[in-house]
C-alpha positions in Angstrom: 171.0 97.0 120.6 174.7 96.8 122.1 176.1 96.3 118.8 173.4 98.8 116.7 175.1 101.6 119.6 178.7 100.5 119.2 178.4 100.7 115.3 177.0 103.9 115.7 179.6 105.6 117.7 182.3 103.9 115.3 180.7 104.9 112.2 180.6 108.7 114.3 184.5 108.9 115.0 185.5 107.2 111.1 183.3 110.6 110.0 185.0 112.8 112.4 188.6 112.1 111.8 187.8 111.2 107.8 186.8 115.2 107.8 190.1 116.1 109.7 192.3 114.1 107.2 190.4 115.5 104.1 189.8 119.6 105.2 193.4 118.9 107.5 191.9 120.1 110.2 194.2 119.8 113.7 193.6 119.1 117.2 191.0 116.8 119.5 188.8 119.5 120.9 186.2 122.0 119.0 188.1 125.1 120.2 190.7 124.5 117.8 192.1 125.7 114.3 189.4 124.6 111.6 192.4 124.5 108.3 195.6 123.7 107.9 197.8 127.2 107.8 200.9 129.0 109.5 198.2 129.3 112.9 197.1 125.6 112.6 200.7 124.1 112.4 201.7 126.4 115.2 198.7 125.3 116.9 200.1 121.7 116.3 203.4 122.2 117.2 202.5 124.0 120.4 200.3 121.1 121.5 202.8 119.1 121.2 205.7 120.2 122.6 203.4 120.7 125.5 203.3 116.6 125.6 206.7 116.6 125.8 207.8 116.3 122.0 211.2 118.3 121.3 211.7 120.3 118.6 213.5 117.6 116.6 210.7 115.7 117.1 208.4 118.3 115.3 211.0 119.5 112.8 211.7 115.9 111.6 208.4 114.4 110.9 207.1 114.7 107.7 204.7 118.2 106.8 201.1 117.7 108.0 201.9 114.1 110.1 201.4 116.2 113.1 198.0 116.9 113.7 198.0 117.8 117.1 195.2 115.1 118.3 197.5 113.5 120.9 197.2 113.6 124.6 200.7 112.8 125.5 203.9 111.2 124.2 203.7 107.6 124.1 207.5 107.0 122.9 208.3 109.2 126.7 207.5 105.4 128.1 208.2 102.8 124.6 211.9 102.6 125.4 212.4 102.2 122.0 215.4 100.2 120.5 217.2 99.7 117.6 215.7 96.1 115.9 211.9 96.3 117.6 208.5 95.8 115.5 206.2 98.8 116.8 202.6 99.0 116.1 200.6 102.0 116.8 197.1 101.7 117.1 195.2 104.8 115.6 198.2 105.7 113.6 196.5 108.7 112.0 198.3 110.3 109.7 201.7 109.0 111.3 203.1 111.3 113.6 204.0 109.0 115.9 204.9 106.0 113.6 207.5 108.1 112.1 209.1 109.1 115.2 209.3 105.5 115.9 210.9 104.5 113.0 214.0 106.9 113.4 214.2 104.6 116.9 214.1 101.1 115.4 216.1 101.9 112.9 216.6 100.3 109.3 216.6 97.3 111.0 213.1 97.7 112.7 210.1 97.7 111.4 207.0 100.3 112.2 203.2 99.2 111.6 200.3 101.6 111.8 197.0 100.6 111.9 193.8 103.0 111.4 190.4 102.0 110.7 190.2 106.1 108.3 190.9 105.2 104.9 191.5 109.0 104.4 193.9 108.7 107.5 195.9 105.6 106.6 196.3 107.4 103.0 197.6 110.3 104.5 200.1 108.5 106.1 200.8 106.4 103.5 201.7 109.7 101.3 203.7 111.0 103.9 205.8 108.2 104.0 206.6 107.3 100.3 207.0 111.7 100.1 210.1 111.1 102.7 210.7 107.7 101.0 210.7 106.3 104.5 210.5 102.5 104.2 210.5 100.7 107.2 207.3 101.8 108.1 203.8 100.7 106.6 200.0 101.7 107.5 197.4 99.2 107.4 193.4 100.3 107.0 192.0 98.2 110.2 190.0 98.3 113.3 191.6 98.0 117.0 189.3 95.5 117.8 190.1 93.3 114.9 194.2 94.0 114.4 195.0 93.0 110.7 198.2 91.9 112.4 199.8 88.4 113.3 199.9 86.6 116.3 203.1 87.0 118.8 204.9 89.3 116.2 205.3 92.5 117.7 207.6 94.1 120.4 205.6 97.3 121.7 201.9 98.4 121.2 202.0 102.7 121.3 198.7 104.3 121.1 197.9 108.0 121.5 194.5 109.6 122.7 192.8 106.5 120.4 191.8 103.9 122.6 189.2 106.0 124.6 187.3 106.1 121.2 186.4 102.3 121.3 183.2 101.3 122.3 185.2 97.7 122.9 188.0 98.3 124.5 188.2 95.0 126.0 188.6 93.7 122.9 191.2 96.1 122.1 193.1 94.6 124.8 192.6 91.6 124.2 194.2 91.7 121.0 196.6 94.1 122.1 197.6 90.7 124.4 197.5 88.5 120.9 200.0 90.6 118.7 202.3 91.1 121.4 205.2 88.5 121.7 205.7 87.1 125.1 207.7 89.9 126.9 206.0 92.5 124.7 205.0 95.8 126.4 202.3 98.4 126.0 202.9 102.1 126.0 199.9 103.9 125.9 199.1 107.8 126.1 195.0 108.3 126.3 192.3 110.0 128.4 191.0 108.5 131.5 188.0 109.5 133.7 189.2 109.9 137.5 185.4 109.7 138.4 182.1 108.4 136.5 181.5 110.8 133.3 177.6 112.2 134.2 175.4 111.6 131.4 175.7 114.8 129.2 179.3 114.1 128.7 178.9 110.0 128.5 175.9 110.1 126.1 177.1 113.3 124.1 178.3 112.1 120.7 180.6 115.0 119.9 182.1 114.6 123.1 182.5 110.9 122.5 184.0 112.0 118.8 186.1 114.3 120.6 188.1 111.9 123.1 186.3 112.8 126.4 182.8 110.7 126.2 184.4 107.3 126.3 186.4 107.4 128.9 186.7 105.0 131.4 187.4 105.2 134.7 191.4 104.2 135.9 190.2 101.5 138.1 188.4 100.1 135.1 191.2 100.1 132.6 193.4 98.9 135.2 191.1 95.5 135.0 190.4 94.9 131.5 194.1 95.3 131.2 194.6 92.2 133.6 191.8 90.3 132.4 193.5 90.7 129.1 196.4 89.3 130.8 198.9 91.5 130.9 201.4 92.4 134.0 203.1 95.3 135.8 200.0 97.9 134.9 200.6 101.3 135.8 198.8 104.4 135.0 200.2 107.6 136.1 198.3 110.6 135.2 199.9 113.6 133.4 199.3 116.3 136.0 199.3 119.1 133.4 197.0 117.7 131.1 193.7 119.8 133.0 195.4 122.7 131.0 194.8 121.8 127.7 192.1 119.4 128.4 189.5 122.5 129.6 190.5 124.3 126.3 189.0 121.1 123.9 185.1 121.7 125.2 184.8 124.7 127.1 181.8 125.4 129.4 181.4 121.7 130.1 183.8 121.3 133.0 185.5 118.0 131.3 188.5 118.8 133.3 186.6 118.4 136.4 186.2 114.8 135.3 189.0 113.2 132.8 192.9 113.4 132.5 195.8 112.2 130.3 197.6 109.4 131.2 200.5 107.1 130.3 198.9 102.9 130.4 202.0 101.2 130.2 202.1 97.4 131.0 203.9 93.7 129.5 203.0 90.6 128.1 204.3 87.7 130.9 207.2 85.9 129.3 205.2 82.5 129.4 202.2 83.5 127.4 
């Protein structure tokens, strides 16, 4: 039964975000642009500069990477550098991949993994478009990272993890990939309080980033039980703002926020 319900929400957000790759479609929320145009990459560039994106950051990603479904700026709290292996889980169609890239430089390397094909094709255009070659999108599930062991310097996600009906396991394997000394950075929706069952058990809502969130306390421990170290969340006190504009008349701000989940392998792992 656990798995029958898991597989159905999974098969629900790979529909959902196969329909925004393939009608290009922007934004989390249903009160949002419904096809890509002048209003809908306004729309996205708005969003994001409201996450704290600059305008170079905008400007220099490839045309229709940007599809406003973040819910903060995950690279705010990477510390990037010059060398590092990156892997973004829920790459999309590669906004944030290719900002990362432009931080690791030649010399870096940049790994996204989504479990869309129409998504990690998207990205994969993008990329060969702006002949950008240290980065690379893999078709995968966060649960089950088509990625090595110990091989990667910093996990980003954005607004992504809240979608998994295992996140345990995403941790866990967040854990596995890392090498020791590795460190998360991690932009997504938590719930400051139990979700009430019309928001929990509403599939759209689930789809739409709010419906699996858990609550901070709860993060907080898979995270350790994952064994990671130095786990902080800090919620993104402006997020109520753009959060009550994604569902309106369900009071989902009352309930969830943005926040930045950062946190490090221990050196002897």
């Amino acid at each position: 039964m656990k798995n029958e319900h898991q597989n159905r929400i999974r098969q629900a957000v790979r529909k959902r975000y196969a329909g925004i790759a393939r009608q290009k479609t922007v934004g989390c929320g249903c009160n949002t642009p419904s096809t890509i145009n002048n209003d809908n990459t306004m729309f996205a560039e708005t969003v994001s500069r409201a996450l704290g994106y600059s305008d170079d950051d905008i400007q220099s990603s490839p045309e229709g990477a940007n599809l406003g479904l973040g819910c903060g700026n995950p690279r705010a709290i990477a510390g990037l550098k010059s060398g590092e292996t990156v892997l973004d889980l829920g790459s999309g169609a590669g906004f944030d991949c290719f900002l990362a890239a432009k931080n690791v430089g030649s010399s870096g390397r940049v790994i996204g993994v989504d479990m869309t094909p129409e998504m990690v094709e998207k990205a994969r255009q993008h990329a060969e478009t702006k002949n950008i070659s240290n980065v690379e999108f893999r078709l995968g599930e966060i649960e089950h990272l088509p990625v090595a062991g110990n091989s990667i310097d910093v996990i980003m996600s954005n607004c992504v993890i809240n979608l998994s009906p295992e996140k345990s396991a995403v941790f866990k394997e967040a854990f596995r990939v890392l090498k020791p000394g590795g460190r998360l950075a991690i932009s997504d929706i938590v719930a400051t309080k139990p979700l009430p069952p019309q928001i929990r058990h509403n599939l759209s809502l689930v789809t739409g980033c709010v419906g699996g969130a858990e609550c901070i306390e709860d993060v907080e421990q898979m995270l350790f039980k994952a064994g990671f170290i130095d786990v902080r969340i800090e919620s993104l006190g402006q997020s109520r703002e753009f959060i009550e504009q994604w569902f309106p008349g369900y009071g989902i701000e009352d309930h969830i926020v943005s926040a930045s989940i950062s946190a490090i392998k221990p050196l002897n792992s």
